[in-house]
C-alpha positions as CSV (number, residue, x, y, z in Angstrom):
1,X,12.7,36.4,-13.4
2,X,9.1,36.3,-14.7
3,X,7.7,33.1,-15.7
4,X,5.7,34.1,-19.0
5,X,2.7,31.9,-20.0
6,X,4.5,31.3,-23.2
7,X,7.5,29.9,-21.7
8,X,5.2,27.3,-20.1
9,X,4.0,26.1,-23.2
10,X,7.8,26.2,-24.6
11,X,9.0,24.3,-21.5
12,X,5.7,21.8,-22.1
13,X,6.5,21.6,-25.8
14,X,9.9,20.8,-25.1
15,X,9.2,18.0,-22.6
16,X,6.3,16.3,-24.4
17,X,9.2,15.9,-28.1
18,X,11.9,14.4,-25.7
19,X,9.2,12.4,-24.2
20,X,8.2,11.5,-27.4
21,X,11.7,11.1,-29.0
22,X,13.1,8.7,-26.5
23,X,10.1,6.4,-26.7
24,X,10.8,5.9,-30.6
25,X,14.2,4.4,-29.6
26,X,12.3,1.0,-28.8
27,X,9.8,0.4,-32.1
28,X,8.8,-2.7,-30.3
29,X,7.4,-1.1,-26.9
30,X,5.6,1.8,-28.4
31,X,3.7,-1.2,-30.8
32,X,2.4,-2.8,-27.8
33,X,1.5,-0.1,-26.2
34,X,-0.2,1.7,-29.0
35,X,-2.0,-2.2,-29.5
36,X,-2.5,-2.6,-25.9
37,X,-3.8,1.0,-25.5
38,X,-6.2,-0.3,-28.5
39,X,-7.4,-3.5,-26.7
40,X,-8.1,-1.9,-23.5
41,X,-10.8,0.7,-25.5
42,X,-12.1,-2.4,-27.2
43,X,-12.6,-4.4,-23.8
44,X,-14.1,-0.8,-22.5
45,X,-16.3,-0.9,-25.6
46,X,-17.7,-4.6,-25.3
47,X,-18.4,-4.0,-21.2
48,X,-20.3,-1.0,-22.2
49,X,-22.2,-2.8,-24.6
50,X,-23.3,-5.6,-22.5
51,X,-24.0,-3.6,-19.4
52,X,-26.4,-1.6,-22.3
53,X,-28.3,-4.5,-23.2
54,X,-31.9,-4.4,-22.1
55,X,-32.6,-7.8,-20.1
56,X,-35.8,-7.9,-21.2
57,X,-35.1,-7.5,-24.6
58,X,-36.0,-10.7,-26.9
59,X,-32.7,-10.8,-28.2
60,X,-30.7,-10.3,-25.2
61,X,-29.3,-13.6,-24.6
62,X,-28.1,-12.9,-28.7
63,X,-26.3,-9.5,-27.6
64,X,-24.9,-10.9,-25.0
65,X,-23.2,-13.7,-26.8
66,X,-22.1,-11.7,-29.7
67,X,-20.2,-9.2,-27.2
68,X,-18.8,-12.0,-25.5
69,X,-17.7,-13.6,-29.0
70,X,-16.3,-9.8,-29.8
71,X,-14.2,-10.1,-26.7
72,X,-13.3,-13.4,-27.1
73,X,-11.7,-12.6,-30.3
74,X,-10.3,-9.2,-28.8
75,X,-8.0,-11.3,-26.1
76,X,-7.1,-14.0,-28.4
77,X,-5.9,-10.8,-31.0
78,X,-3.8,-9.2,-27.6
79,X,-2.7,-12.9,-26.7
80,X,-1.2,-13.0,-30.2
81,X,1.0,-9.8,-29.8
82,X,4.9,-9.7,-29.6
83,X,5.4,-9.1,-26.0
84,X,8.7,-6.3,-25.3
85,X,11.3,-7.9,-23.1
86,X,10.2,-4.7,-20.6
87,X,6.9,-6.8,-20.2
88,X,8.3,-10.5,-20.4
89,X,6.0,-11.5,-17.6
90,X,2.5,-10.7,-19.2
91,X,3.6,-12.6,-22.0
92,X,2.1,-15.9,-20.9
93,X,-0.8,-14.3,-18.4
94,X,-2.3,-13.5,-22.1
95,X,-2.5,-16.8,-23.5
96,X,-3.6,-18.0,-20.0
97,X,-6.2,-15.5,-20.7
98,X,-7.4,-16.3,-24.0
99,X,-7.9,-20.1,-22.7
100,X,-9.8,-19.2,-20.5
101,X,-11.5,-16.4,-22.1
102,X,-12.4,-19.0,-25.6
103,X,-13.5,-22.0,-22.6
104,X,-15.7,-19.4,-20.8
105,X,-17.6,-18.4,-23.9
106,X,-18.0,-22.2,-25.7
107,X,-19.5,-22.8,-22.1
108,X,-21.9,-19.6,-22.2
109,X,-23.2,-20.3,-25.7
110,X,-23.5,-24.0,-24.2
111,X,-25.5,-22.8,-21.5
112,X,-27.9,-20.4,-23.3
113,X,-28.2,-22.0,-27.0
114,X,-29.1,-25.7,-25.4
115,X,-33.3,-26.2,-25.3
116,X,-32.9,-25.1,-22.1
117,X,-31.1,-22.6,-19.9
118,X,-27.9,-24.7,-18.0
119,X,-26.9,-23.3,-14.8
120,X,-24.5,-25.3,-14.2
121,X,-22.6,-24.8,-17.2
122,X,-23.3,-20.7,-17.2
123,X,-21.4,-21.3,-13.5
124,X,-18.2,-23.1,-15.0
125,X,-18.4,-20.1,-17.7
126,X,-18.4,-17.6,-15.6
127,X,-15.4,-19.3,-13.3
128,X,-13.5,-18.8,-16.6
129,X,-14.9,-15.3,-17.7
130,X,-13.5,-14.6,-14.1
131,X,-9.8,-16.1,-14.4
132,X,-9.0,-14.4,-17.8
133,X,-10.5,-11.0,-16.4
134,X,-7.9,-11.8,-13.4
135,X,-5.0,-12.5,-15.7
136,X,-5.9,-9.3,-17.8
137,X,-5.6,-7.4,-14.3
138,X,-2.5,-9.2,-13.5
139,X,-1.4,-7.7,-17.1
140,X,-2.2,-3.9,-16.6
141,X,-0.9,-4.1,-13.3
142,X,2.5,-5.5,-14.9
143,X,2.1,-2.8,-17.4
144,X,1.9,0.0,-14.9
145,X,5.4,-1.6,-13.4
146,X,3.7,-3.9,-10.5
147,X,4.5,-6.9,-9.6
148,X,1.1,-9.1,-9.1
149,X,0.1,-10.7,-5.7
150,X,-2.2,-13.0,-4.8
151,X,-3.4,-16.4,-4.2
152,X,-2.1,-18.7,-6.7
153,X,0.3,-16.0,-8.2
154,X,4.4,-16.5,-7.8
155,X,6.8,-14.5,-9.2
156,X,10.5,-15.2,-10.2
157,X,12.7,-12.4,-11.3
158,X,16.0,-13.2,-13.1
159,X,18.5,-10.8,-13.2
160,X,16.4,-8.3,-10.9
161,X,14.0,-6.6,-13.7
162,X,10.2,-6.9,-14.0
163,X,11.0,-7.5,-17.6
164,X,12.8,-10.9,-16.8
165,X,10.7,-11.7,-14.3
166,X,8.0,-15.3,-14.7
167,X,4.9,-15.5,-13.2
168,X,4.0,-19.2,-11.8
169,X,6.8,-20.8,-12.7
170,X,7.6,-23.4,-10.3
171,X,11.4,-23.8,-8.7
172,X,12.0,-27.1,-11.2
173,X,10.6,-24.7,-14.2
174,X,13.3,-22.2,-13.0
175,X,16.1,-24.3,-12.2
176,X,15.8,-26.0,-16.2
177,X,15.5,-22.3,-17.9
178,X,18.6,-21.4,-15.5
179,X,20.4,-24.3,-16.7
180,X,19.4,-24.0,-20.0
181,X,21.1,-20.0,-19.9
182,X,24.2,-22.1,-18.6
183,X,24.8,-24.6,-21.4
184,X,24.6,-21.8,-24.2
185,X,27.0,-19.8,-22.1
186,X,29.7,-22.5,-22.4
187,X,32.0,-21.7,-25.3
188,X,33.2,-24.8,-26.9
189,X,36.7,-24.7,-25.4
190,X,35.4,-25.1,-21.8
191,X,33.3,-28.6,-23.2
192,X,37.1,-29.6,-24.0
């Protein structure tokens, strides 16, 4: 039999609609990841532009600020999302990651706005630039089915998916949301 370079692109076609098809069954996960797929270009965008900027520009300190204000506003907009129980665990990574990201840039403009440049404070902003750029890794590896590792980082799975899974949730954390599962479970003839 003669593979035909037509029967290729029939074979491709037909993968790419049931490809397509059975990712419309969940509305939810293809909105996060069309709005993920969106924040990551933004992010990609905002780097670009402050790696552009021209340090000895007069208004460089001003572009700088502005992109970091854009990304600020970028991670609290992906913090905001509804998060698909396939991705339960990035859920609170992303508001860890707009904390820090909105603490890391009050400290910057602190830091470059006062009469003077602050160090110091540019130091403590860039600590928390650091730790939301961590958490947002921590998300895109959960994304691409991971499990994150590192110092600082625990992970709890309940019922054995990635999707039910918490990151840095302490034992006592785990024990309360386990026994919390138990008492809706119990059917009001049992509490007789």
């Amino acid at each position: 039999m003669r593979i035909t370079k037509k029967t290729v692109i029939l074979c491709v076609c037909i993968a790419c609609v049931l490809w397509v098809t059975a990712c419309g069954e969940d509305e939810t996960l293809n909105a996060y990841q069309e709005d993920m797929n969106t924040f990551f270009e933004h992010i990609a965008d905002c780097n670009d532009g402050m790696n552009a900027i021209d340090p000895s520009a007069e208004d460089a300190t001003q572009q700088l600020l502005s992109y970091l204000d854009r990304l600020q506003e970028e991670v609290a907009w992906m913090a905001e999302l509804e998060t698909p129980d396939q991705f339960s665990a990035a859920d609170g990574l992303a508001d860890e990651a707009d904390e820090n990201m909105k603490q890391a840039v009050e400290l910057y403009h602190k830091a470059y706005e006062g009469e003077t440049y602050d160090e110091a404070t540019a130091e403590a902003a860039r600590e928390y630039y650091d730790r939301a750029n961590l958490r947002i890794q921590y998300i895109i590896m959960i994304l691409h089915g991971e499990i994150p590792e590192g110092e600082g980082i625990t992970y709890t799975e309940d019922e054995g998916i990635l999707g039910g899974g918490y990151l840095n949730q302490t034992e006592e954390e785990n024990e309360e949301a386990g026994d919390a599962a138990a008492e809706e479970d119990v059917t009001p003839e049992e509490t007789q």
